[in-house]
C-alpha positions in Angstrom: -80.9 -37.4 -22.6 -82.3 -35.6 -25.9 -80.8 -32.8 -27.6 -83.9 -30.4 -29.2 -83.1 -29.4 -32.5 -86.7 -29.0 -33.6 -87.2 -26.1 -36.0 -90.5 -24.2 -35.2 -90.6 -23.5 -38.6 -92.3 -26.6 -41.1 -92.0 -24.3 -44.3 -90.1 -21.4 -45.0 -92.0 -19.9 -48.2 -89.8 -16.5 -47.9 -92.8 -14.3 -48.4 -94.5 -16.5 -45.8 -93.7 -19.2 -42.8 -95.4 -21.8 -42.5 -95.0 -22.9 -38.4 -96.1 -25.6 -36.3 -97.6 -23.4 -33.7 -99.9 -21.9 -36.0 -101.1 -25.3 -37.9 -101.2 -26.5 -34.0 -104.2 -24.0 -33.6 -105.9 -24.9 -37.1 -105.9 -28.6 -36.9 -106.6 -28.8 -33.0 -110.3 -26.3 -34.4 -111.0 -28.6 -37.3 -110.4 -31.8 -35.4 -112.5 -30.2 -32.2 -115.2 -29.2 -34.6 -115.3 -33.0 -36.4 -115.7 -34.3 -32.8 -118.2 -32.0 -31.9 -120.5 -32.8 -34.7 -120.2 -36.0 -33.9 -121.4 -35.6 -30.5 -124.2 -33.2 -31.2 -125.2 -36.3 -33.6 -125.3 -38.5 -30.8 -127.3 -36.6 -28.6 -129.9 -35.7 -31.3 -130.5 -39.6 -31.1 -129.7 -40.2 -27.8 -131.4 -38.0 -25.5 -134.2 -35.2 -25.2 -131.9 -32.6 -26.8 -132.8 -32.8 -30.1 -133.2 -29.5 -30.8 -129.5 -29.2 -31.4 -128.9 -28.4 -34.7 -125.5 -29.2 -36.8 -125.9 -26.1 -38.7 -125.9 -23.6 -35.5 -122.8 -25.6 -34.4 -121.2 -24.6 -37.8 -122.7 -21.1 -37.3 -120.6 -20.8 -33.8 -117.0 -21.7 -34.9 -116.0 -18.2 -36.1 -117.4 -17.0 -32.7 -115.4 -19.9 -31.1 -111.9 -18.8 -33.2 -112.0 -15.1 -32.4 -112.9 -16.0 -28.6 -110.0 -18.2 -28.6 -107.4 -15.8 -30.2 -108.5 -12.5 -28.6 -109.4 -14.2 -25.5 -105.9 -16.5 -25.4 -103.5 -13.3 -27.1 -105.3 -10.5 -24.4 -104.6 -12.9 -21.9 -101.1 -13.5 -22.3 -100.1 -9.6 -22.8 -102.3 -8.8 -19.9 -101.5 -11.3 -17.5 -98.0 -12.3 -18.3 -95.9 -10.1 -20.2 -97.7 -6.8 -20.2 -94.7 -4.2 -19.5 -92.9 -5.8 -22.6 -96.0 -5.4 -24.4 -97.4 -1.8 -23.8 -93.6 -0.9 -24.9 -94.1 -3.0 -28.1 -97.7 -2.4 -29.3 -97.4 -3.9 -32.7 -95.8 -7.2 -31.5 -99.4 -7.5 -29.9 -100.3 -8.9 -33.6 -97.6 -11.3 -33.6 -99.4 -14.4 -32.6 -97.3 -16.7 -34.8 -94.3 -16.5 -32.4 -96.2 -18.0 -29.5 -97.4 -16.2 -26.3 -101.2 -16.9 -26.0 -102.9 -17.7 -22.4 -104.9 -21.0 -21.8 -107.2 -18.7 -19.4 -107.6 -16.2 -21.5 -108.6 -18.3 -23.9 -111.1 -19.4 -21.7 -112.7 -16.3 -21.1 -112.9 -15.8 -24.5 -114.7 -19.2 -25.2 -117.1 -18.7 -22.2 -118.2 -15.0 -23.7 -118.3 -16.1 -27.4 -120.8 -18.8 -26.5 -122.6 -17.0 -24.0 -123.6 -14.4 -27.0 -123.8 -17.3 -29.6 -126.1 -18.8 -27.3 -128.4 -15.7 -26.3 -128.3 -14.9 -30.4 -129.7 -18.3 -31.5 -131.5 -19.1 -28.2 -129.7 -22.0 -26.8 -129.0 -22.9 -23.4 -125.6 -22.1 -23.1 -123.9 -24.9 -21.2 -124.8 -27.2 -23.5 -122.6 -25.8 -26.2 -119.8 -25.7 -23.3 -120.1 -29.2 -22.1 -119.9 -29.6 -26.0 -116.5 -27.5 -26.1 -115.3 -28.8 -23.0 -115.1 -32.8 -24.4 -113.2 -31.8 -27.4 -110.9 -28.9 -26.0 -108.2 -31.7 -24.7 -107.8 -32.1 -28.6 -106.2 -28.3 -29.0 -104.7 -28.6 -25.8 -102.5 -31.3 -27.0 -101.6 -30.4 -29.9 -100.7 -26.6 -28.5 -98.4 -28.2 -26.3 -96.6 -30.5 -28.5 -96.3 -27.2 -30.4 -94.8 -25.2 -27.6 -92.3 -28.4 -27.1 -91.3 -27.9 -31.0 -90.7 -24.5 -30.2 -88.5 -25.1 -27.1 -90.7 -22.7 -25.1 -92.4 -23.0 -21.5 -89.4 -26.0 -20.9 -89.2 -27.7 -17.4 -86.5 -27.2 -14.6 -83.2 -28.6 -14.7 -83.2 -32.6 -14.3 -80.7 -35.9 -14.2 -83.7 -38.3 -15.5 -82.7 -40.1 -18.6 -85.6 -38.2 -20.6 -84.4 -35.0 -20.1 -84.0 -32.9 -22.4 -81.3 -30.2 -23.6 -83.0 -26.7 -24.9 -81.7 -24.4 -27.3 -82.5 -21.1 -25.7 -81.8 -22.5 -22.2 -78.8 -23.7 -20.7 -76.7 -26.5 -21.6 -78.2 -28.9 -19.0 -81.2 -31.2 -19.1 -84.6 -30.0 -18.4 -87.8 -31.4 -18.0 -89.9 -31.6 -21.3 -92.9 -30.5 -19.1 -94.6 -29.8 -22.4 -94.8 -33.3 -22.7 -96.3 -33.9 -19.3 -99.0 -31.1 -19.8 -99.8 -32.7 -23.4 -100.2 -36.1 -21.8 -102.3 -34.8 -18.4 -103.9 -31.7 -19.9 -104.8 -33.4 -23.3 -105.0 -37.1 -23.2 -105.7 -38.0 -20.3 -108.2 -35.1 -20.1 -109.8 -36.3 -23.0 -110.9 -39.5 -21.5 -111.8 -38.6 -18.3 -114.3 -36.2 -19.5 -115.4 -38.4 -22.5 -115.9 -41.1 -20.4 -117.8 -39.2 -17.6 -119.7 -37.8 -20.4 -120.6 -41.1 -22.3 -120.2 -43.9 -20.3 -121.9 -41.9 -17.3 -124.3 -39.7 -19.2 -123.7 -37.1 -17.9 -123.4 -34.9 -20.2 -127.3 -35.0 -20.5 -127.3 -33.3 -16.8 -126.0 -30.0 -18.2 -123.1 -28.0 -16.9 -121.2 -30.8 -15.4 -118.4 -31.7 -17.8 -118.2 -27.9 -17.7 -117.7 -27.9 -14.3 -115.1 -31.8 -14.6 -113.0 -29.5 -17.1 -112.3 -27.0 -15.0 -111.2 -29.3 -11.9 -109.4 -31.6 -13.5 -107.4 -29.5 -16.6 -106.9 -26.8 -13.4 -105.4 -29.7 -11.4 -103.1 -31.3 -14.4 -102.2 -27.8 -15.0 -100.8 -27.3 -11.2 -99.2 -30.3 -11.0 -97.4 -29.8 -14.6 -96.0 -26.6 -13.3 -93.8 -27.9 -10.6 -91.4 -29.0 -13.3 -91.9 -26.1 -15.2 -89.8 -23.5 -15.0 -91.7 -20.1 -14.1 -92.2 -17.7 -16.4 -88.5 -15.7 -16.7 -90.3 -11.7 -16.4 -92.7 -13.2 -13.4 -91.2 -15.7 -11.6 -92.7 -16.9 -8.9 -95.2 -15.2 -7.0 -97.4 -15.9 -3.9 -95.7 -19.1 -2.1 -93.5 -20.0 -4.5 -96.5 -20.5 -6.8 -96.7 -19.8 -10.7 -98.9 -17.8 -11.9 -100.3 -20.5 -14.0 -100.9 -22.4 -10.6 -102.5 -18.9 -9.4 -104.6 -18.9 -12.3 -105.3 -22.8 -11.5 -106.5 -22.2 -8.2 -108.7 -19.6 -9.5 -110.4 -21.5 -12.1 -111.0 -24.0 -9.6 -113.1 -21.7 -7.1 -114.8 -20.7 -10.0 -115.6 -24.2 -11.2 -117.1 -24.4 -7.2 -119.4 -21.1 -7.6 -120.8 -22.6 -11.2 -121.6 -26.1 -9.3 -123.5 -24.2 -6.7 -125.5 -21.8 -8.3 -126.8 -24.9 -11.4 -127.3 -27.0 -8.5 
């Protein structure tokens, strides 16, 4: 059993905080956007599309950052806390105190690069079989984050890794944030590097798109049955989450993009 005493906080500057969420967000864009370059290089040299340029790819990040944070902040105050949020308008602004929605984020990624892509005249899966290799990277990092912040912790447990939560009861949970950054960042990470790489086919465009969206949406549902649900929703059609919903969705969707590329 493990007692969380982790403060969210790295550096406390008075004027301004300094917090592990936030740096969470910064390092998991640089690190995606060192990775990326990396496999733009490799395709430049390794297959017919070498009309990707580096430069466009630096071009689309400030696309890629305000997707992410409108896309991921809209989603959560839409989706999963909007009656606290129409009451508290300015809290809206308050991304550095958490709350931001992995599928709204991914709306906002999908339209950023669908104008990116229409702008500079690229085909636009490409850029998201791109995103969708080096995504896992965030998506760990976020939910070590969210475990440092003692947020979106698991249900109550005996196991000898549980662990005790300060704004929870004083029983052992499940550090589910743990299990999603192990499932919905590591392991995600090589599955789709390796399908990409060691199977090519990321040359057959629009597939890793379509592997993300099965496999993080599957992670994701199986991480949630330790999670505890959401305290203002609960659960809500058959005992699901509504990240499980949302899961389930993104998964049909996945199906509809297989179809209509293939």
């Amino acid at each position: 059993m493990f007692i969380h005493n982790f403060d969210p906080v790295l550096i406390d500057l008075y004027i301004i905080e300094v917090r592990w969420y936030s740096l969470a967000y910064i390092f998991g864009i640089l690190a995606g956007w060192i990775y990326a370059k990396k496999i733009i290089k490799h395709l430049k040299t390794n297959s017919s599309l070498n009309y990707l340029n580096i430069k466009d790819f630096d071009d689309f990040i400030p696309y890629l950052v305000i997707g992410i944070i409108l896309g991921g902040r809209l989603g959560y105050v839409l989706i999963y806390n909007f009656d606290y949020y129409i009451k508290n308008l300015h809290e809206i602004f308050y991304v550095w105190n958490g709350g931001m929605s992995f599928h709204g984020g991914l709306i906002g990624i999908i339209i950023a690069t669908i104008i990116f892509s229409k702008i500079r005249k690229i085909y636009t899966f490409i850029y998201l079989d791109i995103i969708s290799c080096v995504t896992p990277i965030g998506l760990f990092l976020g939910r070590i984050a969210n475990f440092i912040n003692g947020e979106l912790y698991g249900k109550a447990t005996d196991l000898p890794w549980g662990v005790i939560f300060p704004n929870a009861e004083t029983f052992a949970r499940h550090p589910s944030q743990i299990y999603e950054a192990i499932s919905e960042g590591l392991l995600l990470f090589i599955i789709l590097n390796f399908l990409a790489f060691r199977r090519k086919l990321i040359f057959k465009q629009g597939l890793i798109s379509i592997y993300f969206l099965f496999f993080y949406s599957v992670f994701r549902f199986f991480s949630e049955t330790f999670r505890e649900p959401d305290e203002q929703l609960g659960y809500l059609i058959y005992f699901l989450t509504m990240g499980q919903l949302l899961s389930l969705i993104t998964i049909l969707f996945g199906v509809v993009i297989y179809y209509k590329i293939k």
